[in-house]
CHARMM-style PDB file with segment names, atoms N, HN, CA, C and O in Angstrom:
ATOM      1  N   UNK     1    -149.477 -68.368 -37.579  1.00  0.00      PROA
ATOM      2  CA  UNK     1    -150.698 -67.623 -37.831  1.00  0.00      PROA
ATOM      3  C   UNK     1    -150.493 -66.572 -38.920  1.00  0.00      PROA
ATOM      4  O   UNK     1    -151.381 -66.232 -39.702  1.00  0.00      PROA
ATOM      5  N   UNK     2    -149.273 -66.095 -38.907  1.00  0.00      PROA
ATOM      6  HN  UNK     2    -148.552 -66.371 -38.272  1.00  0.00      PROA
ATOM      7  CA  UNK     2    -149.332 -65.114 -39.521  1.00  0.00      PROA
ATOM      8  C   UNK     2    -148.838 -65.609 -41.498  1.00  0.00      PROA
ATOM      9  O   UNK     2    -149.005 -65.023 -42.568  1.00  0.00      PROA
ATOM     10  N   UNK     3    -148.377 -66.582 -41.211  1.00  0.00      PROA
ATOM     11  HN  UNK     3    -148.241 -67.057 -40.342  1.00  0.00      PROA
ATOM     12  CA  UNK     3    -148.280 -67.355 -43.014  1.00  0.00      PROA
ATOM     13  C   UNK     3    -149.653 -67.553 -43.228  1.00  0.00      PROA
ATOM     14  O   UNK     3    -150.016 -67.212 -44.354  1.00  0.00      PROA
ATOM     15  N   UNK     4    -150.702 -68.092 -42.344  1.00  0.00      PROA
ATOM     16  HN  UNK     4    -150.406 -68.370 -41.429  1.00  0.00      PROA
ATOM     17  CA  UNK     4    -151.581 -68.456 -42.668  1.00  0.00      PROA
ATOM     18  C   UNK     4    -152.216 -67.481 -43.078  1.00  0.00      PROA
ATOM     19  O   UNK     4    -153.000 -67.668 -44.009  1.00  0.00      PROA
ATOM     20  N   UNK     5    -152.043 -65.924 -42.411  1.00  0.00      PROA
ATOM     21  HN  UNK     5    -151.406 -65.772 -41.655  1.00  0.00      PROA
ATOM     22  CA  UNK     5    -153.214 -64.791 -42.962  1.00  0.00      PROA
ATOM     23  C   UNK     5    -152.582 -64.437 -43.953  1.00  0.00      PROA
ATOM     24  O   UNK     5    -153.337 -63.967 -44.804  1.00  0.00      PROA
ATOM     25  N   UNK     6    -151.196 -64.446 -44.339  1.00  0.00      PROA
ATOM     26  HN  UNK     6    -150.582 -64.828 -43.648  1.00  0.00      PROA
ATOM     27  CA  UNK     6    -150.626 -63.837 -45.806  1.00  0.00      PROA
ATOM     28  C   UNK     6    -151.533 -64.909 -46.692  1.00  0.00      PROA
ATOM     29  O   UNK     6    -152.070 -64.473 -47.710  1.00  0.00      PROA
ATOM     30  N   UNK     7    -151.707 -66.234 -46.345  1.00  0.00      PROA
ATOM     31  HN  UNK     7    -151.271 -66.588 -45.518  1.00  0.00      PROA
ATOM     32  CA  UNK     7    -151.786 -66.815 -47.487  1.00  0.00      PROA
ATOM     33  C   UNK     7    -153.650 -66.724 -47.689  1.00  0.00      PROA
ATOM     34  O   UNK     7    -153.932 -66.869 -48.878  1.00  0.00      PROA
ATOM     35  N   UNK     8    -154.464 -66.592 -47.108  1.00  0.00      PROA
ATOM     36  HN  UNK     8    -154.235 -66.474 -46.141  1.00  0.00      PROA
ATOM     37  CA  UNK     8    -155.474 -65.655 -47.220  1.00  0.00      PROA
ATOM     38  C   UNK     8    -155.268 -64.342 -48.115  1.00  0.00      PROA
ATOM     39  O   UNK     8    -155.905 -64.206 -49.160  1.00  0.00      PROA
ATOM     40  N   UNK     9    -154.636 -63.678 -47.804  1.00  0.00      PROA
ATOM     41  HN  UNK     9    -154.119 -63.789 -46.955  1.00  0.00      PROA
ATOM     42  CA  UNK     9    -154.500 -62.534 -48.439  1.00  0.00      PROA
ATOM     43  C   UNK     9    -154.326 -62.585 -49.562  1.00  0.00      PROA
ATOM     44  O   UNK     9    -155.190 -62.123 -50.308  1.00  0.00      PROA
ATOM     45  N   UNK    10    -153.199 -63.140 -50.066  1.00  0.00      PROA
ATOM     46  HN  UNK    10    -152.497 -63.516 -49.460  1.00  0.00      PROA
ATOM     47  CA  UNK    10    -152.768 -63.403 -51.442  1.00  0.00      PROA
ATOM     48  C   UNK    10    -153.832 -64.485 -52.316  1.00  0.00      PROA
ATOM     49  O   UNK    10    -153.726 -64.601 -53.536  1.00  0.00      PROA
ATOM     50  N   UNK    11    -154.644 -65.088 -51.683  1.00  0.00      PROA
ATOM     51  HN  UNK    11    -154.730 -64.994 -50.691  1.00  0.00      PROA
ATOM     52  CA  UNK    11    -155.556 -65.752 -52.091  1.00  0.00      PROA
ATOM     53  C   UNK    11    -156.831 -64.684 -52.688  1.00  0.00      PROA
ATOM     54  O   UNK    11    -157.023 -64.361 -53.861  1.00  0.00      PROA
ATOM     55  N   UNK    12    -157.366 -64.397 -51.847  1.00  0.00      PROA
ATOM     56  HN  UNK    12    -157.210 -64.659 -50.895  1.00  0.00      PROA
ATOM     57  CA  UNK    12    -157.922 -63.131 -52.173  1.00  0.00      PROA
ATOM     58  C   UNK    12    -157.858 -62.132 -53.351  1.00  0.00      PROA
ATOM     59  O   UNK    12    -158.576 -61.854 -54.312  1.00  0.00      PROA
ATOM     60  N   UNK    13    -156.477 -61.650 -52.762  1.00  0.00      PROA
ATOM     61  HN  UNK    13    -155.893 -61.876 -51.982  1.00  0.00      PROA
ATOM     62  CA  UNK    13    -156.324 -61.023 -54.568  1.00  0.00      PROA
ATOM     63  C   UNK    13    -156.044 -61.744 -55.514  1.00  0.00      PROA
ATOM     64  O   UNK    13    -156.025 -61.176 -56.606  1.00  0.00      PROA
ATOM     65  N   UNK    14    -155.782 -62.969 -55.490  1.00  0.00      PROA
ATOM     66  HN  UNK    14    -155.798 -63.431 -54.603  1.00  0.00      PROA
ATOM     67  CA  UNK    14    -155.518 -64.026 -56.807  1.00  0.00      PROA
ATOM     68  C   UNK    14    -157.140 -63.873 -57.646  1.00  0.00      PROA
ATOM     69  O   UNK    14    -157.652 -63.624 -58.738  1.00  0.00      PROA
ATOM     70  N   UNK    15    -157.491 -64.269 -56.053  1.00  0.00      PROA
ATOM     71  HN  UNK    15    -157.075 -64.471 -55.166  1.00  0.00      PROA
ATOM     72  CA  UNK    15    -159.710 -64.367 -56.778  1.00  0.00      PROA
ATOM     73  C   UNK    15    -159.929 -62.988 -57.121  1.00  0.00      PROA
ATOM     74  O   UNK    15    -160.548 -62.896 -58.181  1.00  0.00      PROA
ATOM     75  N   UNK    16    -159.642 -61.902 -56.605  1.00  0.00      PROA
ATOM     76  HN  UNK    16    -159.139 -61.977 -55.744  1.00  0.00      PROA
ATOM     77  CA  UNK    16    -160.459 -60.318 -57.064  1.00  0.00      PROA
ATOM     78  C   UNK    16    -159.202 -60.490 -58.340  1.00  0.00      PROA
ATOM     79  O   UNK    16    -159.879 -60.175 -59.318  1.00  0.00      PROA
ATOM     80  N   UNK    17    -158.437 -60.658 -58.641  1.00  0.00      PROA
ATOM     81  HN  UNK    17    -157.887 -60.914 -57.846  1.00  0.00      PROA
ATOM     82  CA  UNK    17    -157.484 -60.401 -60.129  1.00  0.00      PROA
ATOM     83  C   UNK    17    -158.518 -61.072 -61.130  1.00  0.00      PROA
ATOM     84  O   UNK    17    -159.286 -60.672 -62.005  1.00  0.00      PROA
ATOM     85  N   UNK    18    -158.047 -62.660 -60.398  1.00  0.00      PROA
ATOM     86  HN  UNK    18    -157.423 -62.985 -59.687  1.00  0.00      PROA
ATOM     87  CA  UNK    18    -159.180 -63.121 -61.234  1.00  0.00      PROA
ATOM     88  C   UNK    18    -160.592 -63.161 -61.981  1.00  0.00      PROA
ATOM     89  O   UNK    18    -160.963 -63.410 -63.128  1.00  0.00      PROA
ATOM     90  N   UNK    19    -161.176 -62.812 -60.829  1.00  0.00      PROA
ATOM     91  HN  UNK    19    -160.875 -62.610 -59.897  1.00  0.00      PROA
ATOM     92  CA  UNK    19    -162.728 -61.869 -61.386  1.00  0.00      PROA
ATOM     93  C   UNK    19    -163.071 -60.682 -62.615  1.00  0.00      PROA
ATOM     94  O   UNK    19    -163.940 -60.499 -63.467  1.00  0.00      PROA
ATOM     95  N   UNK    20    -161.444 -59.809 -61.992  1.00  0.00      PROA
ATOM     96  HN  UNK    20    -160.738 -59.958 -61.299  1.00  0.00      PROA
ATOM     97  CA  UNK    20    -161.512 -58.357 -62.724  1.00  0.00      PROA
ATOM     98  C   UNK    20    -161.000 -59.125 -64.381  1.00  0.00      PROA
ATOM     99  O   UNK    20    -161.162 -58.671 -65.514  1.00  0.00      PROA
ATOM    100  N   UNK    21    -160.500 -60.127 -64.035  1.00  0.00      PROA
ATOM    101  HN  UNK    21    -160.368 -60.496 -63.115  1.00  0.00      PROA
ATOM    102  CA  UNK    21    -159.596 -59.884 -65.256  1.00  0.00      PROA
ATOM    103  C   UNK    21    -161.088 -60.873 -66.555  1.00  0.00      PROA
ATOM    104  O   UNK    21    -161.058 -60.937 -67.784  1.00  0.00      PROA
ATOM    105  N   UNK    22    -162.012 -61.374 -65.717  1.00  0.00      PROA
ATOM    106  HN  UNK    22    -162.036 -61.322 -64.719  1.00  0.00      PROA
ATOM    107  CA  UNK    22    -163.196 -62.169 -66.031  1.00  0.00      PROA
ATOM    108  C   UNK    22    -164.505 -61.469 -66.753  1.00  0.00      PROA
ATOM    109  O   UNK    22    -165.205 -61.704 -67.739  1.00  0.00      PROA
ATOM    110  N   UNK    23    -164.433 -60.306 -65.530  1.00  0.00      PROA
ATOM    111  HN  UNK    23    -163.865 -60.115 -64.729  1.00  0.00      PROA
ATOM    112  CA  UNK    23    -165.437 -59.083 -66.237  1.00  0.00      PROA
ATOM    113  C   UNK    23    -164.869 -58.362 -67.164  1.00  0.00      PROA
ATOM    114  O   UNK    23    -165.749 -58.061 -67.971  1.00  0.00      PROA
ATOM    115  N   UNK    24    -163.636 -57.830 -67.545  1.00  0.00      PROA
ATOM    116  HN  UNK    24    -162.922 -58.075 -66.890  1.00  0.00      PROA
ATOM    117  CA  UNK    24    -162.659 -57.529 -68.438  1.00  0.00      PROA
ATOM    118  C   UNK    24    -163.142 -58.618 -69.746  1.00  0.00      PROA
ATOM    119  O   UNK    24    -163.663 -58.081 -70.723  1.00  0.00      PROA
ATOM    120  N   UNK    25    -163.019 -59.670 -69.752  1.00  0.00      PROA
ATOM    121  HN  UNK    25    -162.595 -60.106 -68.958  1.00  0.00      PROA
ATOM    122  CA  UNK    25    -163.102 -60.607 -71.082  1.00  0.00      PROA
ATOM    123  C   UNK    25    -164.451 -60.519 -71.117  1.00  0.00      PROA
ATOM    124  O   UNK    25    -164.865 -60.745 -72.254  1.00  0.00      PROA
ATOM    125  N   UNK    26    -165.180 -60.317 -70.448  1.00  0.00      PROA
ATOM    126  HN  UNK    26    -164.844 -60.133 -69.525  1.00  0.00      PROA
ATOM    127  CA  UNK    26    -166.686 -60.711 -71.231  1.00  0.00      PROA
ATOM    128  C   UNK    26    -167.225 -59.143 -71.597  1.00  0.00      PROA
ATOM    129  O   UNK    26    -168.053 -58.873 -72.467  1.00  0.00      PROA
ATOM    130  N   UNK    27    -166.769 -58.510 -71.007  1.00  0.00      PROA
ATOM    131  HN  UNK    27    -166.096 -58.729 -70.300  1.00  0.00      PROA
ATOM    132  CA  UNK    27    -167.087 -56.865 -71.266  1.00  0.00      PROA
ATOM    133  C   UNK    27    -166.699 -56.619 -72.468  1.00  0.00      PROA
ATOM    134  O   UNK    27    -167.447 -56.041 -73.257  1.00  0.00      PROA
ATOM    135  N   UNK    28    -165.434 -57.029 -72.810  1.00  0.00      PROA
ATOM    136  HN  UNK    28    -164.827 -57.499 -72.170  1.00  0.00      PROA
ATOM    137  CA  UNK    28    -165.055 -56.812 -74.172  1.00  0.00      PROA
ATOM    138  C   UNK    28    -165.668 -57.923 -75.275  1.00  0.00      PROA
ATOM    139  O   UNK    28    -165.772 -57.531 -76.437  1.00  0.00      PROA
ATOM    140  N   UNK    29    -166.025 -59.120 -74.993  1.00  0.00      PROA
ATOM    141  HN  UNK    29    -165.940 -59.438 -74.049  1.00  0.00      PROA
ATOM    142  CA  UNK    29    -166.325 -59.736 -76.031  1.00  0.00      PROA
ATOM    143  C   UNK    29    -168.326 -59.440 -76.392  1.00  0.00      PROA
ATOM    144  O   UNK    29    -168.999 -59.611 -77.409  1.00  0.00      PROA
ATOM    145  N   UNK    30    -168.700 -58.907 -74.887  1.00  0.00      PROA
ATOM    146  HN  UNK    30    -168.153 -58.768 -74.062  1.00  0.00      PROA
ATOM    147  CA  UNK    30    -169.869 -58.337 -75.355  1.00  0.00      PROA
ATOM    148  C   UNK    30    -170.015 -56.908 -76.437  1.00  0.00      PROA
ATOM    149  O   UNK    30    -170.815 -56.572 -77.310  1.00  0.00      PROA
ATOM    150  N   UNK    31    -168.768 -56.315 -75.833  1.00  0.00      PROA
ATOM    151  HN  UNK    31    -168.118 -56.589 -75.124  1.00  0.00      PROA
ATOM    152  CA  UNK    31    -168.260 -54.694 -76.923  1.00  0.00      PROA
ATOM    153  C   UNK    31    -168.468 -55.442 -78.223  1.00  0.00      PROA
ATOM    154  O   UNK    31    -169.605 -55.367 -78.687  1.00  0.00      PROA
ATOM    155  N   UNK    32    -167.522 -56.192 -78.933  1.00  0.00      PROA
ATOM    156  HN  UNK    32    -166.597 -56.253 -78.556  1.00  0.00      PROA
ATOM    157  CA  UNK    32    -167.224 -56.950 -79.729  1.00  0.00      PROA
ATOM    158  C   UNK    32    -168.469 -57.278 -80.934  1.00  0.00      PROA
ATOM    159  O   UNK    32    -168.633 -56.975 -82.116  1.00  0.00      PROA
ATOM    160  N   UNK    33    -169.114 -57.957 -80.051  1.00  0.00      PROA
ATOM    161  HN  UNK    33    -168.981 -58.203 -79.091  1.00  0.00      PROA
ATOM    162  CA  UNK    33    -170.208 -58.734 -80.200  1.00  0.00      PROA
ATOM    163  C   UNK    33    -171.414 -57.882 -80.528  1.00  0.00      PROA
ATOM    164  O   UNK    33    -172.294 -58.262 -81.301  1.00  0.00      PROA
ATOM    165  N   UNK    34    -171.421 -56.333 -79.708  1.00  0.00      PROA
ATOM    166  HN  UNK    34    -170.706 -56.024 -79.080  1.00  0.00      PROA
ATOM    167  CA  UNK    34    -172.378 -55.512 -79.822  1.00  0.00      PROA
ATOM    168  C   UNK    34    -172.025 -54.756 -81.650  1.00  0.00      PROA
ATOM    169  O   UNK    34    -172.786 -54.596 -82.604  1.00  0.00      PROA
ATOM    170  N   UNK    35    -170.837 -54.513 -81.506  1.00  0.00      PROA
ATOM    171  HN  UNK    35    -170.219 -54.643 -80.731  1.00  0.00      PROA
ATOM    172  CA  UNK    35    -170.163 -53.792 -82.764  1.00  0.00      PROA
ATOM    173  C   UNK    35    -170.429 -54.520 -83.735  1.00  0.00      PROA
ATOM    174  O   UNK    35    -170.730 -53.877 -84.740  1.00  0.00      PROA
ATOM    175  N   UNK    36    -170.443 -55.977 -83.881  1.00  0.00      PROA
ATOM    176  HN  UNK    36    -170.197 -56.500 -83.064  1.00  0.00      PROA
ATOM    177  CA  UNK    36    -170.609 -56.838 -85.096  1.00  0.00      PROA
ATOM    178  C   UNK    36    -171.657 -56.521 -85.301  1.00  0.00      PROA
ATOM    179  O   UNK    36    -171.835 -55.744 -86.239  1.00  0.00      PROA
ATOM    180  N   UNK    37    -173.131 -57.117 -84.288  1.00  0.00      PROA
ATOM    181  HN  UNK    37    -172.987 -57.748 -83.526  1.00  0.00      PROA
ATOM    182  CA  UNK    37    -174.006 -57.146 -84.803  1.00  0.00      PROA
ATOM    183  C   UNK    37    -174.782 -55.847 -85.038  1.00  0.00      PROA
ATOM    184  O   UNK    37    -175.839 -55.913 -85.664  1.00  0.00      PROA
ATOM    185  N   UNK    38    -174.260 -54.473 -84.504  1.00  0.00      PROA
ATOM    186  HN  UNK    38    -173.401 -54.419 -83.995  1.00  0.00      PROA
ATOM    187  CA  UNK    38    -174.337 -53.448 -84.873  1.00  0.00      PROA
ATOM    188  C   UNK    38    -173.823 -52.637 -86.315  1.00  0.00      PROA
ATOM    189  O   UNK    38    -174.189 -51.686 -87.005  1.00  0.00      PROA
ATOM    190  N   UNK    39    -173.173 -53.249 -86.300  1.00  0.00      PROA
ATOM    191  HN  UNK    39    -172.876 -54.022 -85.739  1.00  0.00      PROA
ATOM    192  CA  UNK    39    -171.969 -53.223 -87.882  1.00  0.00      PROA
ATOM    193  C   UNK    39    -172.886 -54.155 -89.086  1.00  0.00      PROA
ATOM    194  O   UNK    39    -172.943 -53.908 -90.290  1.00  0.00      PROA
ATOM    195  N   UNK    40    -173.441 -55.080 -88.481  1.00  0.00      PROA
ATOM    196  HN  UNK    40    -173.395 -55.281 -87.502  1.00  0.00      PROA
ATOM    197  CA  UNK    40    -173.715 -56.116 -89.325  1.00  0.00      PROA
ATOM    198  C   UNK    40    -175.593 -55.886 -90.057  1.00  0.00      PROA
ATOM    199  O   UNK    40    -176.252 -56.503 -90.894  1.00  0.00      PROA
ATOM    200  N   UNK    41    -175.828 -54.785 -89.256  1.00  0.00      PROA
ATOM    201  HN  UNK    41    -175.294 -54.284 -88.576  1.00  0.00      PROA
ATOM    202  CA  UNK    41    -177.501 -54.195 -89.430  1.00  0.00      PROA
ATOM    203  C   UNK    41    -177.042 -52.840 -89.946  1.00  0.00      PROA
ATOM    204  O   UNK    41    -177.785 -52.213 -90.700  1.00  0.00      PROA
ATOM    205  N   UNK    42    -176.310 -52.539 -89.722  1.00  0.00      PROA
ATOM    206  HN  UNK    42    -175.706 -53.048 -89.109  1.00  0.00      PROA
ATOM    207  CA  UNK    42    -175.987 -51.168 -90.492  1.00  0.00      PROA
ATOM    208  C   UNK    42    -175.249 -51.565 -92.101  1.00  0.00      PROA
ATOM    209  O   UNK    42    -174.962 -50.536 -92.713  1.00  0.00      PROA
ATOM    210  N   UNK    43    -175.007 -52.492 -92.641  1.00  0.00      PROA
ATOM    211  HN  UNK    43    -175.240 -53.328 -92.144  1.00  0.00      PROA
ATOM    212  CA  UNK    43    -174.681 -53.503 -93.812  1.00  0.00      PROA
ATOM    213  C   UNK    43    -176.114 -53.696 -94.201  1.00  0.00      PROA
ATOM    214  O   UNK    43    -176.540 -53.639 -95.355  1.00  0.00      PROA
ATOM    215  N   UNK    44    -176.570 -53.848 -93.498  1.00  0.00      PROA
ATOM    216  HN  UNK    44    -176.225 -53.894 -92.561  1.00  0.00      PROA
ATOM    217  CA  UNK    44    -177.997 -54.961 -93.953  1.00  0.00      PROA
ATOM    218  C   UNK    44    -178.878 -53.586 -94.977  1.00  0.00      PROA
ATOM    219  O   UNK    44    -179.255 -53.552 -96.148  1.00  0.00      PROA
ATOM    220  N   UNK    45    -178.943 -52.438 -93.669  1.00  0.00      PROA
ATOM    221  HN  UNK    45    -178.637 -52.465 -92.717  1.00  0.00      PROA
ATOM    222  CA  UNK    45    -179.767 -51.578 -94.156  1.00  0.00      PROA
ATOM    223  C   UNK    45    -179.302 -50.862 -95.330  1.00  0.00      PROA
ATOM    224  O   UNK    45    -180.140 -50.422 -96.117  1.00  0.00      PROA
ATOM    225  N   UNK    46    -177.554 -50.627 -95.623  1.00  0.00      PROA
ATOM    226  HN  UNK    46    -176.873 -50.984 -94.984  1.00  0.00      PROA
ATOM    227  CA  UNK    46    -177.224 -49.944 -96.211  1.00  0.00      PROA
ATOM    228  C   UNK    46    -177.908 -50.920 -98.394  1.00  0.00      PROA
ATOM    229  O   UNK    46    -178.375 -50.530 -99.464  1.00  0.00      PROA
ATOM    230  N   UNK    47    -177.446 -52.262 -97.711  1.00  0.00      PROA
ATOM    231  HN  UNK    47    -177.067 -52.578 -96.841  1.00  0.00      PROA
ATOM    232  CA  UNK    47    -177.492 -52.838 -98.671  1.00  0.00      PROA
ATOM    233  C   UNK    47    -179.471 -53.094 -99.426  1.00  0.00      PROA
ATOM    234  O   UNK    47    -179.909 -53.338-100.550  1.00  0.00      PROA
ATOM    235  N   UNK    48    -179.994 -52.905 -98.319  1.00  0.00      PROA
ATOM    236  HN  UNK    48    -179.638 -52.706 -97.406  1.00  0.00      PROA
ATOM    237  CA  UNK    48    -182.026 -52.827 -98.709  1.00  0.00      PROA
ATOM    238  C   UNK    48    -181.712 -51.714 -99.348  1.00  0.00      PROA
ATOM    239  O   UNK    48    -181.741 -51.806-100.575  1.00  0.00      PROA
ATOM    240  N   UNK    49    -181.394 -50.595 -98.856  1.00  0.00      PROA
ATOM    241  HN  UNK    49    -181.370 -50.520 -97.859  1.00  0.00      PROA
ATOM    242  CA  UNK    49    -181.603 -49.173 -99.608  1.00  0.00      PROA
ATOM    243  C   UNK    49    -181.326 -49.251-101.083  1.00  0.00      PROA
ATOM    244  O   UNK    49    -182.043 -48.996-102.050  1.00  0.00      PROA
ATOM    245  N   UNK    50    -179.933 -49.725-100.973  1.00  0.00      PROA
ATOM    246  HN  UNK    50    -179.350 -49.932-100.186  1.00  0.00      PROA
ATOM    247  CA  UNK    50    -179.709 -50.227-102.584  1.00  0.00      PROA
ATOM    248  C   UNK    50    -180.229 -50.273-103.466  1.00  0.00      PROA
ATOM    249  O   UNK    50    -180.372 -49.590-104.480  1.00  0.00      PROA
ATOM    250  N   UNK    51    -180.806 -51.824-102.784  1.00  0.00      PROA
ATOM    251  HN  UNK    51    -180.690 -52.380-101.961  1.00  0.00      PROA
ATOM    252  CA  UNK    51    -181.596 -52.760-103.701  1.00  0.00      PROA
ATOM    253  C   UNK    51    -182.936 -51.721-103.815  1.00  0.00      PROA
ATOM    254  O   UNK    51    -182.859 -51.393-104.999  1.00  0.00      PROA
ATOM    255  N   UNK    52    -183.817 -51.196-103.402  1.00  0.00      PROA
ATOM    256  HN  UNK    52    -183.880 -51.463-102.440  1.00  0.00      PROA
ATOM    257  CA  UNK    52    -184.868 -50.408-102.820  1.00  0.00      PROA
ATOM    258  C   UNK    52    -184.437 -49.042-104.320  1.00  0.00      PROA
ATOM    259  O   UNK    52    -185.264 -48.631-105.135  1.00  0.00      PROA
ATOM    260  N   UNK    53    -183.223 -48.709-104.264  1.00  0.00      PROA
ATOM    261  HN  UNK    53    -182.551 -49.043-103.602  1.00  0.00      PROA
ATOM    262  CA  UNK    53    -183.112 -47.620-105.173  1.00  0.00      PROA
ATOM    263  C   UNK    53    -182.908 -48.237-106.416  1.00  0.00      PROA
ATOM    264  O   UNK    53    -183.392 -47.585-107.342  1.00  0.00      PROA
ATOM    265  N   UNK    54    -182.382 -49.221-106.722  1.00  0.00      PROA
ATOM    266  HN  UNK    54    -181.989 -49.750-105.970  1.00  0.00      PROA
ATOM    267  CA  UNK    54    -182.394 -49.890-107.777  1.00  0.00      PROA
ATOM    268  C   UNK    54    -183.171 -50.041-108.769  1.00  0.00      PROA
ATOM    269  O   UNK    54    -182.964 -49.764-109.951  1.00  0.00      PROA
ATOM    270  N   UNK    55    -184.506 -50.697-108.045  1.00  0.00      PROA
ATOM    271  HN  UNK    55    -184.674 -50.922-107.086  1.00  0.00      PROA
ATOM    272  CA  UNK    55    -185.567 -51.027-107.916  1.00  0.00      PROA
ATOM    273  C   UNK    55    -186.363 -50.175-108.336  1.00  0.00      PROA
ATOM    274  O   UNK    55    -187.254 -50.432-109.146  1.00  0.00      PROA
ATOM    275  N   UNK    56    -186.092 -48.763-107.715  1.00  0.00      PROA
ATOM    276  HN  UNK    56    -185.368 -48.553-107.058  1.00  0.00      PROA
ATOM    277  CA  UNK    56    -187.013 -48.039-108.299  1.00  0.00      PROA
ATOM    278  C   UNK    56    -186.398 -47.101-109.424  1.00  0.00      PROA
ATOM    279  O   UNK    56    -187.149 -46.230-109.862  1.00  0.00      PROA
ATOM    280  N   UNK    57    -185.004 -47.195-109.981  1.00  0.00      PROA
ATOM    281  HN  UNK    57    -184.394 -47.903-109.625  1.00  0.00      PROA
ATOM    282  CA  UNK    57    -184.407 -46.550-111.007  1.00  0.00      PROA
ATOM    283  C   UNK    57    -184.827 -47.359-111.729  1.00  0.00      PROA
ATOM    284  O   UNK    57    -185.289 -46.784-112.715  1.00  0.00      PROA
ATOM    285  N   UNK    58    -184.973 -48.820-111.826  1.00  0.00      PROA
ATOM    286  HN  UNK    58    -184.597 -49.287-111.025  1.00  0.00      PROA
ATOM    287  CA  UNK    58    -185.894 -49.560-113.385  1.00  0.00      PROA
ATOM    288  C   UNK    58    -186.933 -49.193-113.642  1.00  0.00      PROA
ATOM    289  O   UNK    58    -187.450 -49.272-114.756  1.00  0.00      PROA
ATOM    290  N   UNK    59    -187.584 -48.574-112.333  1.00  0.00      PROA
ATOM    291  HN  UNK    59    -187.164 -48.510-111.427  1.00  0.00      PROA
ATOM    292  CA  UNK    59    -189.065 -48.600-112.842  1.00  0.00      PROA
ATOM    293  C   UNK    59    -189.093 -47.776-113.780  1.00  0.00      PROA
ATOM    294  O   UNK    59    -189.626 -47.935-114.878  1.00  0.00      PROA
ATOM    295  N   UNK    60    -188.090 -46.169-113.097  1.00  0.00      PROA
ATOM    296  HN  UNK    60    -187.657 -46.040-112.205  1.00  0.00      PROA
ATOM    297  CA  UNK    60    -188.400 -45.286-113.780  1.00  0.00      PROA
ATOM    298  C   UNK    60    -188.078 -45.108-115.267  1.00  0.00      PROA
ATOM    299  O   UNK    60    -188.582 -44.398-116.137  1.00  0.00      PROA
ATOM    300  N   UNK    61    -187.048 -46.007-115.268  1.00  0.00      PROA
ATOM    301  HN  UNK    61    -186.639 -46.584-114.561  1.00  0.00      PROA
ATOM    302  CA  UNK    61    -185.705 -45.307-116.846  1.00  0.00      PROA
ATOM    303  C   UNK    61    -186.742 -46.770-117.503  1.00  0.00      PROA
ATOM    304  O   UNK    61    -187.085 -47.684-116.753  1.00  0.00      PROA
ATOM    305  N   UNK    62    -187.097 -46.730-118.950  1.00  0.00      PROA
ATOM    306  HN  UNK    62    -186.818 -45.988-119.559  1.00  0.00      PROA
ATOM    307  CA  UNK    62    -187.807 -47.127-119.815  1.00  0.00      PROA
ATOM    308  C   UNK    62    -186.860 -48.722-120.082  1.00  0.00      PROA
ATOM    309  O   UNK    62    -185.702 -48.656-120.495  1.00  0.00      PROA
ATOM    310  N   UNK    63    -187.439 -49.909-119.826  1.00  0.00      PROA
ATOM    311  HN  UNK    63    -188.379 -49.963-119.491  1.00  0.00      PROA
ATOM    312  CA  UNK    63    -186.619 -51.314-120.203  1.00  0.00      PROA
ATOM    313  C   UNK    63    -186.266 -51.649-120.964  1.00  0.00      PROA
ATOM    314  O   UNK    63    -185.909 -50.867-121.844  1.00  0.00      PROA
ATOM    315  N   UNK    64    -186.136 -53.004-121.123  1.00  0.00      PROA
ATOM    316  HN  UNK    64    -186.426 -53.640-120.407  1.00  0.00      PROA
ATOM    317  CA  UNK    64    -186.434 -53.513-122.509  1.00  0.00      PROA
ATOM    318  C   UNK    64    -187.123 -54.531-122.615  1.00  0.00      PROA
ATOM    319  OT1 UNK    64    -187.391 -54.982-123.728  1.00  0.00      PROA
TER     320      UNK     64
END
C-alpha cells in the first residue's frame, strides 16, 4: 500500500511540475509575442511619422 501511495505522490508532482513548467512556456512565449507585436507597432508608427514629415518638408522647401 504504501509503494502504491508514494507512487501517487510522485505522480502528482510529475503532473503539477509538468503543468508549472507548461504555464511557464506559454507565459513567456505570450511575453514574447506581446513584445514583438508591441515592438513591431511602435516601428510602424515611428516609421508613418517619417514618411508624414517627409511629406510635408517637400511640400514646404520649393521642388523641382
Amino acid at each position: 500500500m504504501q509503494t502504491v501511495l508514494e507512487f501517487l505522490v510522485q505522480f502528482l508532482l510529475a503532473l503539477a511540475g509538468a503543468i508549472g513548467v507548461a504555464i511557464a512556456w506559454v507565459g513567456g512565449m505570450a511575453l514574447l509575442c506581446g513584445a514583438g507585436i508591441g515592438g513591431c507597432g511602435f516601428w510602424w508608427t515611428l516609421r508613418r511619422r517619417k514618411r508624414r514629415a517627409l511629406e510635408k518638408l517637400k511640400e514646404i522647401t520649393p521642388g523641382d
